[in-house]
N, C-alpha and C positions, 0 to 999 in steps of 0.2 A: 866708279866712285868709291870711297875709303866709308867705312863706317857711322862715322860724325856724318859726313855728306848725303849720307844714304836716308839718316835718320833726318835733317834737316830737309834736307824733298820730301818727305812725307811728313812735316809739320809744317811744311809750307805750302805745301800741293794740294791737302785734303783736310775739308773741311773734319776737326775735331772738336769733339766735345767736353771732354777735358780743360779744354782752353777757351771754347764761345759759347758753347752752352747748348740752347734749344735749337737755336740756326744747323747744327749740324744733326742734329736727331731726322735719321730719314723713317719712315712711319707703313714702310712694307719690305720684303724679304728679297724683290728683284735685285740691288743690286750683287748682294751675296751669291743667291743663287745663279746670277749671269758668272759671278769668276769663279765659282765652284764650278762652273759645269763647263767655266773655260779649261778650267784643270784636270777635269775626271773624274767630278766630285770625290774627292778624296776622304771629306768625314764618313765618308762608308766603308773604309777600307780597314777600323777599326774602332773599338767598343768606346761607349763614352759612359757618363754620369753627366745628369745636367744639374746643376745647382740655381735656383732663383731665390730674392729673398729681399727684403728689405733692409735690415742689420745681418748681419752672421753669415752670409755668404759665402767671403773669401777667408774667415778662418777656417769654416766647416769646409769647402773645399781643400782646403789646404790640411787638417785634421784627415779628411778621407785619401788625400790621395799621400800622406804620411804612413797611412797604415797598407794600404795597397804596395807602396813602393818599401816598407820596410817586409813586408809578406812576400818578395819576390817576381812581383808582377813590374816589367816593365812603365813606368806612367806619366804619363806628360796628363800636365796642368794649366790652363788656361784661364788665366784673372785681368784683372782690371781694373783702376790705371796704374800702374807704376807710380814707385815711391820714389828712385832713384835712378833707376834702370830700366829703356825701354825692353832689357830681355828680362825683365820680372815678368812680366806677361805671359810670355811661351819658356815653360820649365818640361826636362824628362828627367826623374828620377832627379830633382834639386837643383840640375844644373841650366843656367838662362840659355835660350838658343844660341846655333853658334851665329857672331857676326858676320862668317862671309855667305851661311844661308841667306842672311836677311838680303844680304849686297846683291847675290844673283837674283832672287828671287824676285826685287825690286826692280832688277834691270831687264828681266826675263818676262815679265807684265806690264813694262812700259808703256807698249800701242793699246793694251787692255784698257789701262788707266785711263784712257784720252777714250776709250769708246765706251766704258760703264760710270767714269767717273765717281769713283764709291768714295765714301768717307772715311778715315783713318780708319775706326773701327771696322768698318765692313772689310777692309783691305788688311787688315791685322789678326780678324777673325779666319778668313781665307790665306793666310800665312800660316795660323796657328794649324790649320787641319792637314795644309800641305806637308810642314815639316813632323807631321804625328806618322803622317802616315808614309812619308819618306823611311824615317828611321822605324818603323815599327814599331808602335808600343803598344801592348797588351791591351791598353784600359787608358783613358785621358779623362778627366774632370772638367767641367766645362762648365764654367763662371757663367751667368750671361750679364751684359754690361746695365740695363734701365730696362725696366721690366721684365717681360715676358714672350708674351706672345707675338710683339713686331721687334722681336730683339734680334741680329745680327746671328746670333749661334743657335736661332730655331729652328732647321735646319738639319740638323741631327737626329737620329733615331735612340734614344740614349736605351739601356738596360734599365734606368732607375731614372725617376725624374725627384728634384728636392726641395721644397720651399720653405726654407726657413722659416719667415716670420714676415708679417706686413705692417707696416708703420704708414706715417707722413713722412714723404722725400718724394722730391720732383712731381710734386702736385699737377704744376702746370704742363706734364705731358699722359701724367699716368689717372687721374681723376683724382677728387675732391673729397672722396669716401674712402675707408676702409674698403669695404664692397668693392667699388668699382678700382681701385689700385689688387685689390686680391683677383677680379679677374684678369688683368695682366696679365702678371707672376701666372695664372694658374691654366695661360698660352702655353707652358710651355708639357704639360699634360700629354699623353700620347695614348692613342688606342693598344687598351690591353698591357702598358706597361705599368706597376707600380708607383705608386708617387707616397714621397713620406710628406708631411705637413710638421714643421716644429713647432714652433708657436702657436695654441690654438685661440682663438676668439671667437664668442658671439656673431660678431659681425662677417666676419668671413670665413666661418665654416659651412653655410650653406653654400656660398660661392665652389667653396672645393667638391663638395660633394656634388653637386648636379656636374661639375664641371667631367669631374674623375666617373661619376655613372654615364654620362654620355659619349665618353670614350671607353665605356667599359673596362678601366682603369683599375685594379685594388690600389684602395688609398689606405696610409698606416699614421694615426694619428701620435707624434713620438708622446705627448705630453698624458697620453692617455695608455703608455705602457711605461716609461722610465718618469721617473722624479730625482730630484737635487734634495737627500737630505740632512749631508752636511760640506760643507764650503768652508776651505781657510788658506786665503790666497797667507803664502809662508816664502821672504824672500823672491827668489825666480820662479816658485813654483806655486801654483793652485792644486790644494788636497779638495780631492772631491769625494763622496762616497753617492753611488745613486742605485737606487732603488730599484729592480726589476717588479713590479705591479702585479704582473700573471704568477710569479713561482716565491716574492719575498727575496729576494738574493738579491747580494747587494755588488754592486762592481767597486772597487778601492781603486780610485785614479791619480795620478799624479800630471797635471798638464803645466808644459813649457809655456803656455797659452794664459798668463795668470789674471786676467780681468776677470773678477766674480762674474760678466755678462757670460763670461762660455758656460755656464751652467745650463740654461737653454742648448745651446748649439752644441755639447756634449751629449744629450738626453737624443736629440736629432741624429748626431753622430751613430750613437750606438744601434738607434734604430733599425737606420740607414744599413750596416754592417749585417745587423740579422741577415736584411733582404737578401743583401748580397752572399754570405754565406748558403742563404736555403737557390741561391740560383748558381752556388756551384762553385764561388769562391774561395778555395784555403785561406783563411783569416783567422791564422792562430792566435791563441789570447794572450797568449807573452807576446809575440810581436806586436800587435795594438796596444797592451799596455807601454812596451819600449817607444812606440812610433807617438803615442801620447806627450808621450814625457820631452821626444824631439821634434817637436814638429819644427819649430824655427830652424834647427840643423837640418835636419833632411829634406825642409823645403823651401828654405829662404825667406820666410814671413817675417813681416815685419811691420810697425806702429800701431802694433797691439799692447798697449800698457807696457813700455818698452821702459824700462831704468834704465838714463843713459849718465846717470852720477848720482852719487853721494853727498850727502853735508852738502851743499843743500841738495836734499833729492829733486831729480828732475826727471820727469817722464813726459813721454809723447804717445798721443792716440789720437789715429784718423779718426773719431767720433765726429760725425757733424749735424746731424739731425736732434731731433729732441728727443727720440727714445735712446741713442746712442749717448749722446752727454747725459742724460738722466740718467745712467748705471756708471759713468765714469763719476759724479759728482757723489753717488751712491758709494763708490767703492772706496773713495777720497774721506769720506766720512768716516769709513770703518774703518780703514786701512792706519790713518791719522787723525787722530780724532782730539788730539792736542794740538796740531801744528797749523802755522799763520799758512794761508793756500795765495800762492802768487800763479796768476793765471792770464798765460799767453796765449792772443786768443785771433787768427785770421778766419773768413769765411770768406765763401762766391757768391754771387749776386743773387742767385736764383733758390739759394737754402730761404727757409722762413726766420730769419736769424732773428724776427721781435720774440716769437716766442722761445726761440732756444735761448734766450740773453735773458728771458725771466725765470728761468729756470737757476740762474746763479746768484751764490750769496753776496747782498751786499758791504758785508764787511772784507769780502777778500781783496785783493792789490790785483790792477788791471794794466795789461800792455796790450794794446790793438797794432795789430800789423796789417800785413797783404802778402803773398804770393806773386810773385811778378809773370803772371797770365792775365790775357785778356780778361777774361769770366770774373779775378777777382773782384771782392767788395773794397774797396781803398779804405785804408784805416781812418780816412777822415769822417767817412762818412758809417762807419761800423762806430768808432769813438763816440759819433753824435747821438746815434742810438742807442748806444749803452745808456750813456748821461739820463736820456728819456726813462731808464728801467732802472736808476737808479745808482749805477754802476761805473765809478770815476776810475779813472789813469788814462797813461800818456799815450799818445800814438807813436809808431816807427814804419818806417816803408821797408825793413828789412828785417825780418826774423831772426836772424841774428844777434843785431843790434836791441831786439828785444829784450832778449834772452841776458843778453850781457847785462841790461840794467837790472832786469830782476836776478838775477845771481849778485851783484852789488848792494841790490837790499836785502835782498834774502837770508837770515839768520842757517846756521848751520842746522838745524832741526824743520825747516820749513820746508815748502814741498812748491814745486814751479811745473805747473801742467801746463803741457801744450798741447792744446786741439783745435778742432773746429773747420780743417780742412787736410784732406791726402795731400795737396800744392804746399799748404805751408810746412809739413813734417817733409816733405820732399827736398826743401832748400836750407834744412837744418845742416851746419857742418860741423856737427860733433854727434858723436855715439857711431 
């Protein structure tokens, strides 16, 4: 099979989540571990970092393994889903895996498929470990896809375990509390390994802690040694200055990463780096400052507060959740705070989109679209919702064609967001 084809059998063979939603969330670790162990379990073959989280995730993954791979260290990175490209997922050192890996690989676990029957993810997870530790890499970061503890990549014995932060997203698999989505995320825990916590809260800081004492875990809370105390996203780039808590000293940052929300997931960042330094790491501080500065270069990220025109400015962010849009709507505010806000807006089915839709200003210009996956929310029925919350404009079934009318109304100083799903920034065709 040629590439296209190889990629098309496995969006048509296996059930994904990306595309149907809860139907393909499997809710224990067999099948992974049945093709890992058909392979030789290969995640053992080399060092990991597990990253979990609710928001920040795959920046801060992709922040960590920016400064690993600009420090020297060989590093494959593993995220999740793709924006454009199914080799966004398995990256070494920036570049997507090669296509004719995927092609053998696929044809090579053909009879496998038909007797584990795993889902995209399980079988894309067991890709990602096989070709880490084909080509060798020092160190690989490792995403995990919905939650934690029954995720796909727990599995691993990482050096570092990372949780960013816990919100509301995907209620209906992870629970209905803070609490109980923090124990998830807080699955992926390991005896005796370090784990940083970014975001701290009330509500799920006990979670972490009985979690991390019962694996005898040191846990490092970043929010309680780093702080953000000053911020000024400036063109492509975010000035940061943050705060060291135990000595007073301040780190002067400059991140490619420019959404005011990596202030959090910087503070987690740098935490993170300690660990890794006191467990043997050379992470020198010019090259983390350099690797800072490139992370989209050196790692491919991407629909992160992404400028993709001028006159009228237009940006795109996979934000979809209500603590995710609440720091994009946040940052819209300061950033512009003169300017008319035209706002393209698709979601999937299973986001809580009543409350993420009350979260936006009634006087801004509305375009509802869809993503053309299964999962999506059809813009007829996302429009009719708005209307409910107050919030009028047209519908389009093509993001695109959204886009184009709000560029036609759009005055040269106004500002055209797009979010509210990774599917819809994914069928963008410009930038």
């Amino acid at each position: 099979m040629t590439y296209p084809e190889t990629l098309d059998f496995l969006y048509a063979q296996l059930p994904m989540f990306t595309r149907i939603g809860a139907a393909a969330y499997k809710e224990d670790l067999h099948n992974t571990i049945a093709l890992c162990d058909a392979l030789g379990n290969p995640q053992q073959k080399f060092k990991t970092i597990h990253v979990a989280g609710t928001n920040g995730k795959g920046s801060t993954s992709h922040m960590l393994a920016a400064i690993l791979q600009e420090s020297g260290y060989k590093t494959g990175l593993y995220t999740s889903p793709h924006i454009k490209d199914f080799g966004e997922r398995i990256r070494i050192n920036g570049q997507m895996i090669d296509p004719d890996f995927v092609i053998d690989f696929v044809e090579s676990i053909r009879e496998l498929l038909v007797t584990v029957q795993p889902s995209f993810f399980e079988l894309t997870v067991a890709m990602a470990f096989e070709y880490f530790a084909k080509e060798k890499v020092d160190i690989a970061v490792i995403e995990t896809g919905l939650g934690g503890r029954l995720d796909s990549t727990n599995i691993i014995k990482p050096v570092l375990s990372v949780i960013t932060n816990i919100g509301y997203d995907h209620m209906n698999l992870l629970g209905n509390t803070l609490p109980e989505i923090a124990s998830q995320k807080a699955g992926i825990i390991k005896k005796d390994t370090p784990v940083v916590i970014g975001e701290l809260l009330p509500e799920t800081m006990p979670v972490f802690v009985k979690e991390a004492n019962k694996k005898e875990a040191p846990v490092y809370f970043a929010q309680s040694r780093f702080i953000t105390e000053y911020l000024e996203p400036t063109g492509n780039l975010l000035f940061c200055n943050v705060k060291d808590l135990d000595d007073g000293s301040f780190e002067k940052l400059r991140l490619d990463l420019n959404g005011i929300y990596q202030a959090k997931n910087i503070c987690t960042v740098l935490m993170t780096v300690e660990i890794l330094r006191k467990k043997g790491y050379h992470l020198p501080e010019e090259k983390m400052h350099t690797a800072l500065e490139n992370v989209k270069g050196l790692t491919g990220l991407s629909g992160r507060w992404d400028i993709l025109q001028n006159r009228p400015t237009i940006i795109q962010d996979v934000a979809h959740n209500t603590d995710g849009i609440s720091l994009v709507l946040q940052q819209l505010k300061h950033n512009y705070p003169q300017s008319n806000i035209h706002f393209v807006l698709g979601f999937v089915k299973d986001k809580d989109v009543e409350h993420v839709l009350e979260l936006f200003p009634k006087d801004a210009q509305y375009y509802f679209t869809n993503a053309h996956i299964p999962r999506a929310l059809p813009f007829s029925e996302l429009q009719q919702t708005a209307a409910s919350k107050g919030l009028q404009g047209n519908g389009f079934d093509n993001v695109n064609d959204a886009i184009a009318m709000a560029k036609k109304n759009a005055a040269d100083n106004d500002v055209i967001m797009i979010c509210g799903s990774f599917f819809i920034i994914g069928e963008i065709e410009m930038g």
